[in-house]
PDBQT receptor file of N, H, CA, C and O in Angstrom, charges set to zero:
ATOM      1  N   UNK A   1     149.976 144.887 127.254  1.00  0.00    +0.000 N 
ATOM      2  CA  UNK A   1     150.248 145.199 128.639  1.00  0.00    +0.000 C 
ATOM      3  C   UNK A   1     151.340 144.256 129.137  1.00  0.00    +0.000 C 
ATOM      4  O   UNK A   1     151.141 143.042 129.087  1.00  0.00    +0.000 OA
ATOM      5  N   UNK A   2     152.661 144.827 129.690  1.00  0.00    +0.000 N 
ATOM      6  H   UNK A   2     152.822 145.813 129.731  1.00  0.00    +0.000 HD
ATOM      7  CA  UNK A   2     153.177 144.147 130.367  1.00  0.00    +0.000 C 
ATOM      8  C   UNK A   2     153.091 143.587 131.901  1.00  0.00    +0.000 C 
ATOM      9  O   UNK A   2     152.469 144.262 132.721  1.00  0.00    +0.000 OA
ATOM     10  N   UNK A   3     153.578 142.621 132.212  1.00  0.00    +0.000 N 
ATOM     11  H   UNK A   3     154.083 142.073 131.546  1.00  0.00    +0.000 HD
ATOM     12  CA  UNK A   3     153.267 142.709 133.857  1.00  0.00    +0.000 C 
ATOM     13  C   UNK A   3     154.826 141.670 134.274  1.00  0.00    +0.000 C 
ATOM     14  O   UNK A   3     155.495 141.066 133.435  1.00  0.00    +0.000 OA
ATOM     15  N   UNK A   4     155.140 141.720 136.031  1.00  0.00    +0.000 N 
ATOM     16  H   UNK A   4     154.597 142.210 136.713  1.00  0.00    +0.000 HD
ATOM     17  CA  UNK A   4     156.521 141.366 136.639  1.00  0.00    +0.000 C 
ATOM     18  C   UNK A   4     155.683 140.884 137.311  1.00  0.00    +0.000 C 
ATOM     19  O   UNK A   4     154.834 141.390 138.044  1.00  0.00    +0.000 OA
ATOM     20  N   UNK A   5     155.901 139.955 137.079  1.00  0.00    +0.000 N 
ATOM     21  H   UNK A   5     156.591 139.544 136.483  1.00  0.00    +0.000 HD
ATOM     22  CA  UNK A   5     155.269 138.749 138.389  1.00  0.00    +0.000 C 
ATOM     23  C   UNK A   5     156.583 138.492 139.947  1.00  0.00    +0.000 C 
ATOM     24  O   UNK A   5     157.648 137.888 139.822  1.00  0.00    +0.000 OA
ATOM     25  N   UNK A   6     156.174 139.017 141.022  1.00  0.00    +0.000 N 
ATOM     26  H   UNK A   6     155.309 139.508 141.123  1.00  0.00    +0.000 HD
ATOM     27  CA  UNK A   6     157.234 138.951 141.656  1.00  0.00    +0.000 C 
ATOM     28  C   UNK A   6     156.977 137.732 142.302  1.00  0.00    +0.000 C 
ATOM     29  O   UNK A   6     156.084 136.960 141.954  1.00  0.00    +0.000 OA
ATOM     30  N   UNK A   7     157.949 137.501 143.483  1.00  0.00    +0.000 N 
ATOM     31  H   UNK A   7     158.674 138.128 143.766  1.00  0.00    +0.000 HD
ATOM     32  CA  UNK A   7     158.667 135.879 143.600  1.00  0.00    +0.000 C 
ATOM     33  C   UNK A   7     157.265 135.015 143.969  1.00  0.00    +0.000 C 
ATOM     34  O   UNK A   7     157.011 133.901 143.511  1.00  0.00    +0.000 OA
ATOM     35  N   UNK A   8     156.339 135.842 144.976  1.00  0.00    +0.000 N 
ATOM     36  H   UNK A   8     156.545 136.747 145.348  1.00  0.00    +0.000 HD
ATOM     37  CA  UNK A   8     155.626 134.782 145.408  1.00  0.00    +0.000 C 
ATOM     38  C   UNK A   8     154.611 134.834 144.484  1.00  0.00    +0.000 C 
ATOM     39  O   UNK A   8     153.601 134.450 145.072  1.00  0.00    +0.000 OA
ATOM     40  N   UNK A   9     154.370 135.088 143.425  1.00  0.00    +0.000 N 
ATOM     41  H   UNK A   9     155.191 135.400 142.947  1.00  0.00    +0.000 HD
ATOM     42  CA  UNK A   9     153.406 134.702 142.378  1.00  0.00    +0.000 C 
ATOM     43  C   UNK A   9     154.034 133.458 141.867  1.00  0.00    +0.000 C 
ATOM     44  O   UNK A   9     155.213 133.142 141.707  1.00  0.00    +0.000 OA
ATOM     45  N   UNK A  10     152.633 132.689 141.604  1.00  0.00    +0.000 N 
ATOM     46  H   UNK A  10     151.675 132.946 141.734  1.00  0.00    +0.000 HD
ATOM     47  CA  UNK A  10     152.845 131.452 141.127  1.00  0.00    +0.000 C 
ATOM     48  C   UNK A  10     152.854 131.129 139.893  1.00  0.00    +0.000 C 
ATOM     49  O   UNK A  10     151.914 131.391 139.143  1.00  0.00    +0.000 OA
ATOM     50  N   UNK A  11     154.204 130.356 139.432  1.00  0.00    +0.000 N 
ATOM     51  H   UNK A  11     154.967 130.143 140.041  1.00  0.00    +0.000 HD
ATOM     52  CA  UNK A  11     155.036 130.297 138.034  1.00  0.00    +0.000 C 
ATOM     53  C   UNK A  11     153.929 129.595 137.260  1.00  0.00    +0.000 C 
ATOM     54  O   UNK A  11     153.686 130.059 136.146  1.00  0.00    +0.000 OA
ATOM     55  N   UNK A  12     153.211 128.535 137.681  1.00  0.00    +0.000 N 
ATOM     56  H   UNK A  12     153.408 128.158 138.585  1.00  0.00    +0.000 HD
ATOM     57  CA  UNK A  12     151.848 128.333 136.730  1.00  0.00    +0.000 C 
ATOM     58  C   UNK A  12     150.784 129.028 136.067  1.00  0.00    +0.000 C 
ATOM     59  O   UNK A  12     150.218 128.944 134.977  1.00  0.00    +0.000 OA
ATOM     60  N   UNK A  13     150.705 129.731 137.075  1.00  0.00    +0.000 N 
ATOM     61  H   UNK A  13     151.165 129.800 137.960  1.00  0.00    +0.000 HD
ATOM     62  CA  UNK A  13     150.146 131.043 136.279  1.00  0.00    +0.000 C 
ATOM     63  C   UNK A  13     150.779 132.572 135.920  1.00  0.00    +0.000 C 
ATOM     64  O   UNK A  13     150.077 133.574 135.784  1.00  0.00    +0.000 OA
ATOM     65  N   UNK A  14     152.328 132.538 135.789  1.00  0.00    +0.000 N 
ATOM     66  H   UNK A  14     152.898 131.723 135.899  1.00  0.00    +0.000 HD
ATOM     67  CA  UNK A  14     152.592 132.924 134.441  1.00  0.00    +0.000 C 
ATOM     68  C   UNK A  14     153.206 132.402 133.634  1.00  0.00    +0.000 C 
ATOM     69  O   UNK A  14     153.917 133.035 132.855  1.00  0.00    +0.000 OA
ATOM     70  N   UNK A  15     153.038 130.571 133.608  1.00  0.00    +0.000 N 
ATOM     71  H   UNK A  15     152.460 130.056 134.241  1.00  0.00    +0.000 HD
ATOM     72  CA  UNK A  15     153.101 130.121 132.590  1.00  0.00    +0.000 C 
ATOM     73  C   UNK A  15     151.168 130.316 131.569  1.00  0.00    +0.000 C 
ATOM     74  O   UNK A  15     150.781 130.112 130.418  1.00  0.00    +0.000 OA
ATOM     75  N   UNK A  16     150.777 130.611 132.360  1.00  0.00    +0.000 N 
ATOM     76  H   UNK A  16     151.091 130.777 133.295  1.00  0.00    +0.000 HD
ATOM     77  CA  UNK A  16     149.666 130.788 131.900  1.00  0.00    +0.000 C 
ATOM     78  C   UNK A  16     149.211 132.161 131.273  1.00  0.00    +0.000 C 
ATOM     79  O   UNK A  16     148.325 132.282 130.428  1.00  0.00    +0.000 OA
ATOM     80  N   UNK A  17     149.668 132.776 131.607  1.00  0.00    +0.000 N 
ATOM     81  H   UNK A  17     150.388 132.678 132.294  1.00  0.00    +0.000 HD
ATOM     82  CA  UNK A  17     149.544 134.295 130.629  1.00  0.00    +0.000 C 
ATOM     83  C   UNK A  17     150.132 134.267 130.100  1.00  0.00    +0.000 C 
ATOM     84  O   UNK A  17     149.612 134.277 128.984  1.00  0.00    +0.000 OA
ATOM     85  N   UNK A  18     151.253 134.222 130.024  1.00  0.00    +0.000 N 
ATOM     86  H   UNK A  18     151.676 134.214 130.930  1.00  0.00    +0.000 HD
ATOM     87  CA  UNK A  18     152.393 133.877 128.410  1.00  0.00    +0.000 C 
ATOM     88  C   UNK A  18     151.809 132.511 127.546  1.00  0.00    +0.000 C 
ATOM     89  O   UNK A  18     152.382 132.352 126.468  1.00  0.00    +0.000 OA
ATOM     90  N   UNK A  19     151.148 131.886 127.749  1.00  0.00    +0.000 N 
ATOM     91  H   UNK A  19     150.682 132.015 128.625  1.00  0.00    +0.000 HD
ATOM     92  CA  UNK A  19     150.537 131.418 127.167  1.00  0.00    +0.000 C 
ATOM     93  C   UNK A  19     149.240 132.042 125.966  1.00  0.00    +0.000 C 
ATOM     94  O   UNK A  19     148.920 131.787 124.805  1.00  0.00    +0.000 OA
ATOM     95  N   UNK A  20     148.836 132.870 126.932  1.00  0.00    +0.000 N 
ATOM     96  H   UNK A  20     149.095 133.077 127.876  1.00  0.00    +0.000 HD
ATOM     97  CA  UNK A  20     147.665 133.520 126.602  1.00  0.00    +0.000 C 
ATOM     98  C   UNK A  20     148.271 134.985 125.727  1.00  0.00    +0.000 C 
ATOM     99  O   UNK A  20     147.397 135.775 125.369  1.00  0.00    +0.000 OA
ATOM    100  N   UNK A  21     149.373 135.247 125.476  1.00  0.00    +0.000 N 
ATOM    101  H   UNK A  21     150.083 134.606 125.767  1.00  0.00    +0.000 HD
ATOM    102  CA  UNK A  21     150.100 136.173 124.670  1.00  0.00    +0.000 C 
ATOM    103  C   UNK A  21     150.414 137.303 125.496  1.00  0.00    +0.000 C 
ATOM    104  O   UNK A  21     150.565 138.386 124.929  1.00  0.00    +0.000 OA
ATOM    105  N   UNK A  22     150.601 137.193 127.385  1.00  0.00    +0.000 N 
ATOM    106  H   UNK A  22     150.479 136.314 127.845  1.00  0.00    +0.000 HD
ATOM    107  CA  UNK A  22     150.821 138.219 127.510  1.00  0.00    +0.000 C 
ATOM    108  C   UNK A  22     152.412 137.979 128.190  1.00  0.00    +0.000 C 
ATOM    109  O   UNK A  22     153.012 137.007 128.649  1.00  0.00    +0.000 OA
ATOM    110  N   UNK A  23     152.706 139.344 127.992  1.00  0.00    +0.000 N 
ATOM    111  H   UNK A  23     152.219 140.134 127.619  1.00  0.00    +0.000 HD
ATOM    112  CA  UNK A  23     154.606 139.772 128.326  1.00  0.00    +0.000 C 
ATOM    113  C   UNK A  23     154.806 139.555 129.725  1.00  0.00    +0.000 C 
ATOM    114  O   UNK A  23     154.776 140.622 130.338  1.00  0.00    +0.000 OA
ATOM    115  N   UNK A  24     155.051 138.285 130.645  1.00  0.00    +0.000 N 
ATOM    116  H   UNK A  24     155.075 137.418 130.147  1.00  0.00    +0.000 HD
ATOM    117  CA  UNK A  24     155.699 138.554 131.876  1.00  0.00    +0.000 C 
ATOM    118  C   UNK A  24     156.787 138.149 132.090  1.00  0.00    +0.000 C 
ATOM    119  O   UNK A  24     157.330 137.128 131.668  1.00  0.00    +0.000 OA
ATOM    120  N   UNK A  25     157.390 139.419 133.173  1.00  0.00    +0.000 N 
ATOM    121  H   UNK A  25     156.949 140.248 133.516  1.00  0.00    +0.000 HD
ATOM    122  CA  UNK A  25     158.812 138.869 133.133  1.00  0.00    +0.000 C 
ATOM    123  C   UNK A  25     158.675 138.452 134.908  1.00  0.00    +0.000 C 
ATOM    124  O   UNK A  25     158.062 139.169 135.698  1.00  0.00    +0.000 OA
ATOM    125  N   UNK A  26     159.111 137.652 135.150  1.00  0.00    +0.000 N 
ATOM    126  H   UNK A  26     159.610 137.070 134.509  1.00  0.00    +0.000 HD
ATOM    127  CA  UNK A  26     159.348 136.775 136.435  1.00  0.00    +0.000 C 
ATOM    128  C   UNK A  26     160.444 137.269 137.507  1.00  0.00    +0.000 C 
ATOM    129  O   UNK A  26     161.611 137.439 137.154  1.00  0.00    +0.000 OA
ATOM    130  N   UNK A  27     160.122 137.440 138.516  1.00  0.00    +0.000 N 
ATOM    131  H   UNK A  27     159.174 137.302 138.803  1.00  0.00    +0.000 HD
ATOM    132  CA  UNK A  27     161.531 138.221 139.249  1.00  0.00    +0.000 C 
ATOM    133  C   UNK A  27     162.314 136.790 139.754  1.00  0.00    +0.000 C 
ATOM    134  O   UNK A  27     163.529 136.603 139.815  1.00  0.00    +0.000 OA
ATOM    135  N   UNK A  28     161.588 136.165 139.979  1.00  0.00    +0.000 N 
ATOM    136  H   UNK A  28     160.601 136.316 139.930  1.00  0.00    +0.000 HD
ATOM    137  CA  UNK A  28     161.988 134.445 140.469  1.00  0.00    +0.000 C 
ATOM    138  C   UNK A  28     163.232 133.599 139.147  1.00  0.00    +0.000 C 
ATOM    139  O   UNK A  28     163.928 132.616 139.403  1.00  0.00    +0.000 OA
ATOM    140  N   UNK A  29     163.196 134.255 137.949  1.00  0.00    +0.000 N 
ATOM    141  H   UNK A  29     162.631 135.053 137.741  1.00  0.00    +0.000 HD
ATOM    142  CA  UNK A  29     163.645 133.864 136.682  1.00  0.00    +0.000 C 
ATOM    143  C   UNK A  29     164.985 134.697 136.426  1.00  0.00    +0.000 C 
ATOM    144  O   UNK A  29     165.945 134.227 135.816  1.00  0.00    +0.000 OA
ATOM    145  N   UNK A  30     164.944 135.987 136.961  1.00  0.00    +0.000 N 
ATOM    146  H   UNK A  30     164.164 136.369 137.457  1.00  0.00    +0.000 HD
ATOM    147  CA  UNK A  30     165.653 137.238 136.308  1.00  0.00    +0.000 C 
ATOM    148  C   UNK A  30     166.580 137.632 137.205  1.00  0.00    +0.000 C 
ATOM    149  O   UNK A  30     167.801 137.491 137.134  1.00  0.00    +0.000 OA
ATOM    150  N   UNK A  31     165.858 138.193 138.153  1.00  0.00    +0.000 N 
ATOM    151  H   UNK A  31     164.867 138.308 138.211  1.00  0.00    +0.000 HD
ATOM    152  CA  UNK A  31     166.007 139.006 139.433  1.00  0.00    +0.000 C 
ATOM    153  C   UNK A  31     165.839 138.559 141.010  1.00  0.00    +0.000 C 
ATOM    154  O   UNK A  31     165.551 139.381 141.881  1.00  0.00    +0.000 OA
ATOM    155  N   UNK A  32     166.099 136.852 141.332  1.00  0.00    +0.000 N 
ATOM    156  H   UNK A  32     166.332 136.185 140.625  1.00  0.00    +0.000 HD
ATOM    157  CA  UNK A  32     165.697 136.366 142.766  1.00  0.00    +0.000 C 
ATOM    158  C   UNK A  32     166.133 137.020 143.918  1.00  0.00    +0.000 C 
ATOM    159  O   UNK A  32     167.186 136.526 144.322  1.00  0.00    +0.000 OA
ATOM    160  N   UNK A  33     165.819 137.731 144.444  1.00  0.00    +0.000 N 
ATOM    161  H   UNK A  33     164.964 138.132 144.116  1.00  0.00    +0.000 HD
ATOM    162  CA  UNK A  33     166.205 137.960 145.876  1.00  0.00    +0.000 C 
ATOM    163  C   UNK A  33     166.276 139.536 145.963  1.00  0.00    +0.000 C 
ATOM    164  O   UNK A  33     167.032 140.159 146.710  1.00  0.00    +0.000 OA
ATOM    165  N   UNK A  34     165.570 139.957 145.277  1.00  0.00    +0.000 N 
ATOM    166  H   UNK A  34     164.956 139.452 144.671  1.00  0.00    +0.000 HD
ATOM    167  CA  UNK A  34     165.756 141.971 145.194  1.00  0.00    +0.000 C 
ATOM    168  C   UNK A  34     164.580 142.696 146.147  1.00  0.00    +0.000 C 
ATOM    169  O   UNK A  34     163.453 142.287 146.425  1.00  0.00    +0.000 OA
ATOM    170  N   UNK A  35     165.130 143.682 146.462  1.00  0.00    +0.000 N 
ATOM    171  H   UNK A  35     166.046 144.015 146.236  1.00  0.00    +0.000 HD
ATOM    172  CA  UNK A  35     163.934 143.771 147.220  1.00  0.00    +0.000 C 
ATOM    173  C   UNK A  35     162.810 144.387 146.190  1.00  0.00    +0.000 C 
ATOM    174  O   UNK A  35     162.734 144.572 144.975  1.00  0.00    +0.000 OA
ATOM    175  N   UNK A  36     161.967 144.606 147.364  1.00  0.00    +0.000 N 
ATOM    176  H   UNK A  36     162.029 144.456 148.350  1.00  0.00    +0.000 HD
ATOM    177  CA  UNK A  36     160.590 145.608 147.270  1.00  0.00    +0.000 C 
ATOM    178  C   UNK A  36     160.758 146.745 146.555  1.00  0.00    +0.000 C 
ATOM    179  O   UNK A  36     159.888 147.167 145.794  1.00  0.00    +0.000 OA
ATOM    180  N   UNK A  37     161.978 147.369 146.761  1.00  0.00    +0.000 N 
ATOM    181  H   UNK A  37     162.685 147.026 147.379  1.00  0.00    +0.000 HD
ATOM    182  CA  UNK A  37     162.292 148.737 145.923  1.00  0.00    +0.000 C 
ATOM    183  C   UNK A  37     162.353 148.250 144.632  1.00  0.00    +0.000 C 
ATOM    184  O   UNK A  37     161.657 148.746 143.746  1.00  0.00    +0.000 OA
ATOM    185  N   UNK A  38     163.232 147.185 144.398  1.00  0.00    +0.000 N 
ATOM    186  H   UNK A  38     163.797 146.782 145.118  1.00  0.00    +0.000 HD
ATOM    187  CA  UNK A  38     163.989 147.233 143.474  1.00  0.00    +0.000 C 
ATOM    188  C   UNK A  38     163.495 146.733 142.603  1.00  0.00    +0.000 C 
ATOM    189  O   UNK A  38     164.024 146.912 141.506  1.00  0.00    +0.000 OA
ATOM    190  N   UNK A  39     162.002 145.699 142.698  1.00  0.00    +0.000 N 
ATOM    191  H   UNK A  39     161.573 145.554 143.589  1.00  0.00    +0.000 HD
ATOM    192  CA  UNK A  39     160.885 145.538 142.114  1.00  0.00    +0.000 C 
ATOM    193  C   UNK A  39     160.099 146.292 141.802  1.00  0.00    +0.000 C 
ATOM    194  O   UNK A  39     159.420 146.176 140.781  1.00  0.00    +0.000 OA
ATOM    195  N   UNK A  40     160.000 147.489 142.841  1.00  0.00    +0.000 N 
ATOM    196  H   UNK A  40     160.551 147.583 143.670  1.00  0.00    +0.000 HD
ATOM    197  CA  UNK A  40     158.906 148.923 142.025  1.00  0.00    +0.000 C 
ATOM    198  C   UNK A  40     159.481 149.767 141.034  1.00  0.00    +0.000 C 
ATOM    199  O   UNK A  40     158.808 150.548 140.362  1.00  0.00    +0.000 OA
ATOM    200  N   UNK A  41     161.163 149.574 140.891  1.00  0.00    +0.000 N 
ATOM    201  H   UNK A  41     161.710 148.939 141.437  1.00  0.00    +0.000 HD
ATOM    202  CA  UNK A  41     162.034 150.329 140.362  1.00  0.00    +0.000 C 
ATOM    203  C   UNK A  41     162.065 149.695 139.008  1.00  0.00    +0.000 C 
ATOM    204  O   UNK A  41     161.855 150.421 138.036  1.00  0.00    +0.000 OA
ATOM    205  N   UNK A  42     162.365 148.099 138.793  1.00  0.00    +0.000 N 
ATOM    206  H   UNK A  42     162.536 147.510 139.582  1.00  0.00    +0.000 HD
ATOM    207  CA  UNK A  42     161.961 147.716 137.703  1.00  0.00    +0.000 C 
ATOM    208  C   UNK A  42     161.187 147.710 136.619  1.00  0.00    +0.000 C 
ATOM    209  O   UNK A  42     161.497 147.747 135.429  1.00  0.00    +0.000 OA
ATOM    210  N   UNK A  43     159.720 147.638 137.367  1.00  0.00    +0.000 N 
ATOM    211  H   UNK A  43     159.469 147.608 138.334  1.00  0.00    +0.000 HD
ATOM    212  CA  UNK A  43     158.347 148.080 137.467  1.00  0.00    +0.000 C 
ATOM    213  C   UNK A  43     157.760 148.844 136.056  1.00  0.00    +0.000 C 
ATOM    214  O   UNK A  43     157.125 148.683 135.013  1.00  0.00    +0.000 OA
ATOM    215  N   UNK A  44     158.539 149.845 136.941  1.00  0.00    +0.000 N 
ATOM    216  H   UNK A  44     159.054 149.975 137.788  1.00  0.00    +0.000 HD
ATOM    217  CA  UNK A  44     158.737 151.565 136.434  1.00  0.00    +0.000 C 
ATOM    218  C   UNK A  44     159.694 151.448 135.575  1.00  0.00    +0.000 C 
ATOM    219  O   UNK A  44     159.488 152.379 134.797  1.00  0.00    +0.000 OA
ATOM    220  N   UNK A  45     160.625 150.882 135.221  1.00  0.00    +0.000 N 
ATOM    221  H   UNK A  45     160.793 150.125 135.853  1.00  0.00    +0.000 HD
ATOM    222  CA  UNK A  45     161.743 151.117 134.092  1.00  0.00    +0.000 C 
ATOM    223  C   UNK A  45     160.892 150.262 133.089  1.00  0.00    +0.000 C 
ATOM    224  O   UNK A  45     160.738 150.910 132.054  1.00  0.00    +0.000 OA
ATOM    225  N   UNK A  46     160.245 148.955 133.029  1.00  0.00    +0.000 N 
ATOM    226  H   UNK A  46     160.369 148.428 133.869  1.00  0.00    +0.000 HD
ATOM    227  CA  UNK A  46     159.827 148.451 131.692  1.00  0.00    +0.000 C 
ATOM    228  C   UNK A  46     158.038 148.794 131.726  1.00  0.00    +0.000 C 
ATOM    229  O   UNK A  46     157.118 148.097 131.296  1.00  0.00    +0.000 OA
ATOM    230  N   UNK A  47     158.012 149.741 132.209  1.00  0.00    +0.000 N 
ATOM    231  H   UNK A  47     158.759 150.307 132.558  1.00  0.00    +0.000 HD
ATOM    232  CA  UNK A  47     156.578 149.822 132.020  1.00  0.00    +0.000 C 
ATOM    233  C   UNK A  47     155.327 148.990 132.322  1.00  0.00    +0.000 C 
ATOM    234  O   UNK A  47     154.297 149.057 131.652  1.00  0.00    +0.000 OA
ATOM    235  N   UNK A  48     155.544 148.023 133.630  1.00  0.00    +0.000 N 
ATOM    236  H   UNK A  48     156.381 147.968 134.175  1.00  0.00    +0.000 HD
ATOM    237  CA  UNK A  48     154.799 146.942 133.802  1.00  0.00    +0.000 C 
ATOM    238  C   UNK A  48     153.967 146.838 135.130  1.00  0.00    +0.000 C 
ATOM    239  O   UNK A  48     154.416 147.466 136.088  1.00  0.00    +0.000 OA
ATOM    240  N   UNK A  49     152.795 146.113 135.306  1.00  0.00    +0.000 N 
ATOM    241  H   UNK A  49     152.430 145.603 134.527  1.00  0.00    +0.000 HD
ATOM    242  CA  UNK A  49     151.882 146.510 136.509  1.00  0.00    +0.000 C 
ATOM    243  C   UNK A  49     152.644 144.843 137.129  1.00  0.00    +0.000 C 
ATOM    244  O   UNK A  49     152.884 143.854 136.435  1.00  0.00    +0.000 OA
ATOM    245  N   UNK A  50     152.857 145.001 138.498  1.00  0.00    +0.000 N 
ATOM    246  H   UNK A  50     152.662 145.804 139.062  1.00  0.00    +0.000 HD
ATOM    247  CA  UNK A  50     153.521 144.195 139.321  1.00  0.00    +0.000 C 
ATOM    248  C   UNK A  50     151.792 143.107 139.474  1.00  0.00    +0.000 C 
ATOM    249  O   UNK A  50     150.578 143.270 139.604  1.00  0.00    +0.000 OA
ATOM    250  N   UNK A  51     152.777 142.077 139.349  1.00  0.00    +0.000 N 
ATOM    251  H   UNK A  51     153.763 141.945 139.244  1.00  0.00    +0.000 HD
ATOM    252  CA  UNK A  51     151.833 140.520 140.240  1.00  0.00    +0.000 C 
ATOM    253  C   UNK A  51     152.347 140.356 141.222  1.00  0.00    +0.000 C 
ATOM    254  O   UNK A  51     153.564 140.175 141.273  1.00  0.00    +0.000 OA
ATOM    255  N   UNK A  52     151.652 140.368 142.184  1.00  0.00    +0.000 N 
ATOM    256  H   UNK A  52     150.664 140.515 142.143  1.00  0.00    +0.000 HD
ATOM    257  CA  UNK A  52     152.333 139.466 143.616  1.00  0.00    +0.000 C 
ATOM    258  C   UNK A  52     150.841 139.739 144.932  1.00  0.00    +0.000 C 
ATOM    259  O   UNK A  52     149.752 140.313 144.953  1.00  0.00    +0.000 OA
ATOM    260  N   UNK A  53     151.726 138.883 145.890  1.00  0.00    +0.000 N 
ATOM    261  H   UNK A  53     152.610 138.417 145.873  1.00  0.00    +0.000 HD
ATOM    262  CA  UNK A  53     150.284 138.715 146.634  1.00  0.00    +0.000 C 
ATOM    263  C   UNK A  53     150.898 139.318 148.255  1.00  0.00    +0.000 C 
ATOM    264  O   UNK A  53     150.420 139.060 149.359  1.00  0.00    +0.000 OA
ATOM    265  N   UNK A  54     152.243 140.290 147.892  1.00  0.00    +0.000 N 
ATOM    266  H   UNK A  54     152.631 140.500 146.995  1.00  0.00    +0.000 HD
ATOM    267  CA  UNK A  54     152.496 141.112 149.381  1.00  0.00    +0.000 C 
ATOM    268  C   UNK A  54     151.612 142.056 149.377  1.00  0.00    +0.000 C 
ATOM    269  O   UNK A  54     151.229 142.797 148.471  1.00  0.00    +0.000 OA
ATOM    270  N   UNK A  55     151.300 141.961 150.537  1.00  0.00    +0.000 N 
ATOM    271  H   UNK A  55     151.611 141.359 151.273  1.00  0.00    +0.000 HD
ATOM    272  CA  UNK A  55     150.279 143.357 151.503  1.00  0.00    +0.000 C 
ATOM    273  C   UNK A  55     151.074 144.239 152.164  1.00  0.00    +0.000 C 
ATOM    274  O   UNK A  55     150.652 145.050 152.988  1.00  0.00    +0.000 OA
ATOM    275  N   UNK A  56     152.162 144.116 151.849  1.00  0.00    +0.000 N 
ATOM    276  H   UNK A  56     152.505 143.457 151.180  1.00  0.00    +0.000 HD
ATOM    277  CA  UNK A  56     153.389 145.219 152.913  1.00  0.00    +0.000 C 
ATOM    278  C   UNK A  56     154.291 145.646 151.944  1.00  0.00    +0.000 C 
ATOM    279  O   UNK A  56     155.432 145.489 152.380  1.00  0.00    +0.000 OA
ATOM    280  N   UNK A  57     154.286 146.024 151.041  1.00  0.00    +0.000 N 
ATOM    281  H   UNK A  57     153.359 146.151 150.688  1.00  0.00    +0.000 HD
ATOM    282  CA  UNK A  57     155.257 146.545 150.036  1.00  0.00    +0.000 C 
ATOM    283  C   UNK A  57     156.109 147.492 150.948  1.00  0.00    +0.000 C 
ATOM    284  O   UNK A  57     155.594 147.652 152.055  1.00  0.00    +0.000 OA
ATOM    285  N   UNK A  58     157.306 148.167 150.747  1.00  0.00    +0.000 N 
ATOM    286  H   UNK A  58     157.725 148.036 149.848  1.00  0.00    +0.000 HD
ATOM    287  CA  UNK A  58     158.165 148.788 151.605  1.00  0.00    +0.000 C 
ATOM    288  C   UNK A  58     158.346 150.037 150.692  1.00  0.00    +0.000 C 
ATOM    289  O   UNK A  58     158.822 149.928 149.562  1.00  0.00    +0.000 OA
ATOM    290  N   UNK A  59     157.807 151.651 151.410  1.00  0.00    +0.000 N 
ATOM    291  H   UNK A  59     157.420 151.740 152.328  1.00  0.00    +0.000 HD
ATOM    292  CA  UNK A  59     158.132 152.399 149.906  1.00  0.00    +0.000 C 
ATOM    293  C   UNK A  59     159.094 153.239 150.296  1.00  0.00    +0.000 C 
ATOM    294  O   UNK A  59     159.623 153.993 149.480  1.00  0.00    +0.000 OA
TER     295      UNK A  59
């Protein structure tokens, strides 16, 4: 399973699942400053369930 940890997820804990053998890619690492779309758009292009702790996603 992949997962995109977006910005306000905390980099300790996905230093901690990549630890644990799983695939995250970091928007804070890759992609800083994109929006909401462009994070669900990502998302959806590598096949991955989003981390983050917004309650207002913009669709």
């Amino acid at each position: 399973m992949r997962f995109l940890a977006n910005e306000n997820f905390p980099f300790p804990s996905i230093q901690t699942l990549r630890s644990k053998g799983f695939e995250v890619l970091s928007i804070l690492q890759s992609h800083p400053g994109i929006s909401d779309v462009e994070v669900i758009s990502l998302a959806q292009k590598t096949s991955s369930v989003v981390l983050t702790f917004d309650k207002d996603y913009e669709k």
